[in-house]
C-alpha positions as CSV (number, residue, x, y, z in Angstrom):
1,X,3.5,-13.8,8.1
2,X,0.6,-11.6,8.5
3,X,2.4,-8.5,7.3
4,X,-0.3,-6.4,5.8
5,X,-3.1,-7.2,8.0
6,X,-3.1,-3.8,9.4
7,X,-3.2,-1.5,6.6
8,X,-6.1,-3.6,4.9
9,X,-7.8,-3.2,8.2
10,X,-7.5,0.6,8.3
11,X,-8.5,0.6,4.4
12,X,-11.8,-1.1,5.8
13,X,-11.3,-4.5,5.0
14,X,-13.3,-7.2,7.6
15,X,-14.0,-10.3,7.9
16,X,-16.1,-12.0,5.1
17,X,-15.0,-9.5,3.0
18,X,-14.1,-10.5,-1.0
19,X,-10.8,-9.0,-2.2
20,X,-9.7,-8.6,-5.8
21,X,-5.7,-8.8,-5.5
22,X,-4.1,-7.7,-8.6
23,X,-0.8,-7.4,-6.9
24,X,2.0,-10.0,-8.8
25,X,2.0,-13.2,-7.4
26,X,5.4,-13.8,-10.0
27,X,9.0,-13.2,-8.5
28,X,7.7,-10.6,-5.9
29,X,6.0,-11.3,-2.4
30,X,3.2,-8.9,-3.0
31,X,0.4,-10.7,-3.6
32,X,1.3,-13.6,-0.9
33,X,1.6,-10.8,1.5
34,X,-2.0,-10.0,0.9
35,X,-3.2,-12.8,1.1
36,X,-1.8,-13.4,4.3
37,X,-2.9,-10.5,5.8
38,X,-6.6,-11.2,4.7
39,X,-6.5,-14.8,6.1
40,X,-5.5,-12.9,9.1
41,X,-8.8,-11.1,8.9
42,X,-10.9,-13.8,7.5
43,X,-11.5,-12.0,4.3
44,X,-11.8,-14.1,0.8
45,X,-8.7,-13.3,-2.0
46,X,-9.3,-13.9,-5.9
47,X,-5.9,-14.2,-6.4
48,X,-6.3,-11.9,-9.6
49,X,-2.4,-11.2,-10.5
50,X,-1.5,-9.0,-13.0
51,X,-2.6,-8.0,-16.7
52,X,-5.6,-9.4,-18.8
53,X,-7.1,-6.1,-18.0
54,X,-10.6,-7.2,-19.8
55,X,-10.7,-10.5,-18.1
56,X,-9.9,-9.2,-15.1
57,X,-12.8,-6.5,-15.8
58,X,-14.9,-10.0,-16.4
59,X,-14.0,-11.2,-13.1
60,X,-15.2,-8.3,-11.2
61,X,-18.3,-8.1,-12.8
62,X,-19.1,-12.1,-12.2
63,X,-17.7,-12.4,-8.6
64,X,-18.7,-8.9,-7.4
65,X,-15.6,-8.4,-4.6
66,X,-15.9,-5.3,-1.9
67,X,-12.4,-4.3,-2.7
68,X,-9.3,-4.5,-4.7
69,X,-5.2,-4.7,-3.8
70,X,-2.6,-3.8,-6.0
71,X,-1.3,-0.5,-7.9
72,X,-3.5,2.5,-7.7
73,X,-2.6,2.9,-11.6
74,X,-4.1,-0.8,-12.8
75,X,-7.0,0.0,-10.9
76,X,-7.8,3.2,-12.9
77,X,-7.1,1.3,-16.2
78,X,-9.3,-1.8,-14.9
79,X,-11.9,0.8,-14.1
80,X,-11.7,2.5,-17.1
81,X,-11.6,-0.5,-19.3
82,X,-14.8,-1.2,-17.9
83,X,-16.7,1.6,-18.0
84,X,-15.5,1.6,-22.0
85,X,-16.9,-1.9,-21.9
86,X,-20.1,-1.3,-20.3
87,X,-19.4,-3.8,-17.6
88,X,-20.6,-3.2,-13.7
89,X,-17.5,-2.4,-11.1
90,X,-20.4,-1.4,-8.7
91,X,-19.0,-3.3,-6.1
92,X,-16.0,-2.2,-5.6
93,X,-16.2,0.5,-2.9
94,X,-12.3,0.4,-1.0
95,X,-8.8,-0.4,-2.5
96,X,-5.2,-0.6,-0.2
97,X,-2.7,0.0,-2.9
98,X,1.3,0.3,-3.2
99,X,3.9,0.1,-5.4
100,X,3.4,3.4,-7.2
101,X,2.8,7.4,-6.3
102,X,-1.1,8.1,-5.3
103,X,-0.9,11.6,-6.4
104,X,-4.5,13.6,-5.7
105,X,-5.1,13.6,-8.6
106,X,-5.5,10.0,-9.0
107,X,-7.1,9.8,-6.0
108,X,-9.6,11.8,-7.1
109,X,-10.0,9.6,-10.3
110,X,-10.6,7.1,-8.3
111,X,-12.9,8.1,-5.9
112,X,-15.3,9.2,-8.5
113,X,-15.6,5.9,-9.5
114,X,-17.0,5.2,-6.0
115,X,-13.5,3.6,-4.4
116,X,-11.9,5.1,-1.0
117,X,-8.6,4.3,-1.6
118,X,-6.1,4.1,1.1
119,X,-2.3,3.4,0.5
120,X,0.7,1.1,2.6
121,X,4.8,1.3,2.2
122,X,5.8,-2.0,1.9
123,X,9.2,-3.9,1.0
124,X,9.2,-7.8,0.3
125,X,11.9,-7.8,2.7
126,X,10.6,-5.8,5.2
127,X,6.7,-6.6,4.8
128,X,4.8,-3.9,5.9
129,X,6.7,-0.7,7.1
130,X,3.3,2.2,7.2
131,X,0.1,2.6,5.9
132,X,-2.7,5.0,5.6
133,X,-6.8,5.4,7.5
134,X,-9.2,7.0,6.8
135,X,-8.0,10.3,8.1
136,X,-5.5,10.6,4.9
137,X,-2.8,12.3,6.4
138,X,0.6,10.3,6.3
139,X,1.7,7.2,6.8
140,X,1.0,5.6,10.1
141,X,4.3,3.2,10.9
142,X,3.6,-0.5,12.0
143,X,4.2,-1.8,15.3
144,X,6.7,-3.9,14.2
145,X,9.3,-2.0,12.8
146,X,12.1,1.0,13.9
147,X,12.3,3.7,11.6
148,X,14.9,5.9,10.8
149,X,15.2,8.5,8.1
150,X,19.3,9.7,7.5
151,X,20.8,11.8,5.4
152,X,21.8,9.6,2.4
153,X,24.9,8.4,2.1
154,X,25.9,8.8,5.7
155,X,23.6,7.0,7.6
156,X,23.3,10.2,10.2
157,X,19.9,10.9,11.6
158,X,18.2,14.2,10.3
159,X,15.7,16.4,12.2
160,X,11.9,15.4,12.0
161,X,10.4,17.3,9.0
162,X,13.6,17.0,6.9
163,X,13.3,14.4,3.8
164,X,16.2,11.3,4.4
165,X,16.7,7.8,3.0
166,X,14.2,5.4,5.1
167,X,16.3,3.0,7.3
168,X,14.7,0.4,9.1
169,X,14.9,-2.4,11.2
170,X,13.0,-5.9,12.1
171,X,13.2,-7.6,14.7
172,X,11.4,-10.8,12.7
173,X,12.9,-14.0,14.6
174,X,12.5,-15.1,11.2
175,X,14.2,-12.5,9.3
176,X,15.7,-10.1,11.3
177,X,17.0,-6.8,10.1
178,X,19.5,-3.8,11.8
179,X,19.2,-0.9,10.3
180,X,17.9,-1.7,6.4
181,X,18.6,1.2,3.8
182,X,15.3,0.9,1.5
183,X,16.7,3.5,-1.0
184,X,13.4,5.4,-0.5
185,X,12.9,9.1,0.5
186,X,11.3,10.2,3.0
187,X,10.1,12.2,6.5
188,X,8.7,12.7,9.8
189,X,5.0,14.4,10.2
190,X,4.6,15.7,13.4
191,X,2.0,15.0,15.7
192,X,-0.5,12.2,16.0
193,X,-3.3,11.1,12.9
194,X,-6.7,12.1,13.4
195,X,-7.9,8.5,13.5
196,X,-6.3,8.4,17.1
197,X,-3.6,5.9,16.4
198,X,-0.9,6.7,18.1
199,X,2.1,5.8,16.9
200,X,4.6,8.1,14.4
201,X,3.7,9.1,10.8
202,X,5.6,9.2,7.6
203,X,5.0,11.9,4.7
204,X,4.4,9.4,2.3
205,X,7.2,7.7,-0.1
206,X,9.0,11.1,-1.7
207,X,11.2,9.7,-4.5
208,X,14.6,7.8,-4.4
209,X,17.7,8.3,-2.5
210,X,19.5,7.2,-5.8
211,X,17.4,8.4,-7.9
212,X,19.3,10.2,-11.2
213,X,17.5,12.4,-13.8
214,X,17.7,12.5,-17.6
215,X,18.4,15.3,-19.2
């Protein structure tokens, strides 16, 4: 399935392209779904995985890839590791990453190290659900999904602007889904992105539904 091929297209991925993917390739569908979407592209994948931060630093260094998958907060720590190390990460100019928060602040981090970074909502049993362009403002939904957001516990629609539990369905002839509760929080943006695409945006992922809080 070629379920992220449009959020590492609006993160600037192309064809020829060399991609670091550091997203887990063990028990989770994450780094198989990138490297399906990059087939889809005709981009190259180092299918990096996850930890051996300084031999992963190595790798950079050696095979020079445009651009790097996985969670914004192993990039920073590869990043770091190598500018501790002396090591070149020149290359590296875009990341699409998930799986965490990409507060601005880390954004920031990142872009000083010369990466646009763009993010994508994903589920491994939804694939991809929305992802960011370069306009940075929300979470465009892919075109293969319906999107809800409820009021949790109920199911109920809310009101666009209102944070809700995510609910969404697939209409995969594969692996079709009504109406899926993802546990994640959530709401509508109104209006269309700047980029031009067209279709509706989401706020970005806002927490959990079920989410308790130690005291």
């Amino acid at each position: 399935r070629r379920v992220l091929f449009r959020s590492l297209f609006a993160a600037g991925f192309r064809a020829g392209d060399l991609i670091h993917n550091a997203f887990s390739y063990h028990f989770t569908p994450a780094g198989a779904m990138v490297d399906s979407g990059a087939a889809a592209l005709g981009c190259c994948v180092f299918p990096a995985g996850t930890g051996d931060t300084e031999l992963q630093v190595q790798a950079i260094a050696d095979l020079q890839p445009c651009g790097y998958t996985g969670s914004p907060g192993f990039l920073h720590t590869l990043l770091e590791r190598a500018a501790e190390l002396g090591t070149p990460t020149a290359s590296l100019k875009k990341a699409l990453v998930s799986g965490e928060p990409l507060p601005v602040t880390l954004r920031e981090a990142l872009r000083g190290y010369g990466v646009a970074v763009r993010q994508c909502y994903a589920t491994s049993d939804l694939g991809l659900v929305a992802y960011e362009t370069e306009s940075e403002d929300g979470l465009v939904l892919d075109e293969q999904v319906i999107v809800e957001i409820v009021r949790p516990g109920t199911g109920d629609p809310l009101p666009d602007g209102e944070v809700g539990e995510v609910v969404v369905t697939t209409l995969n002839p594969d692996y079709p889904l009504i109406r899926f509760a993802t546990g994640d929080l959530s709401a509508y943006l109104p209006g269309y992105s700047a980029c031009g695409r067209t279709n509706r945006r989401l706020r970005g992922w806002l927490g959990r539904a079920d989410q308790t809080t130690k005291v």
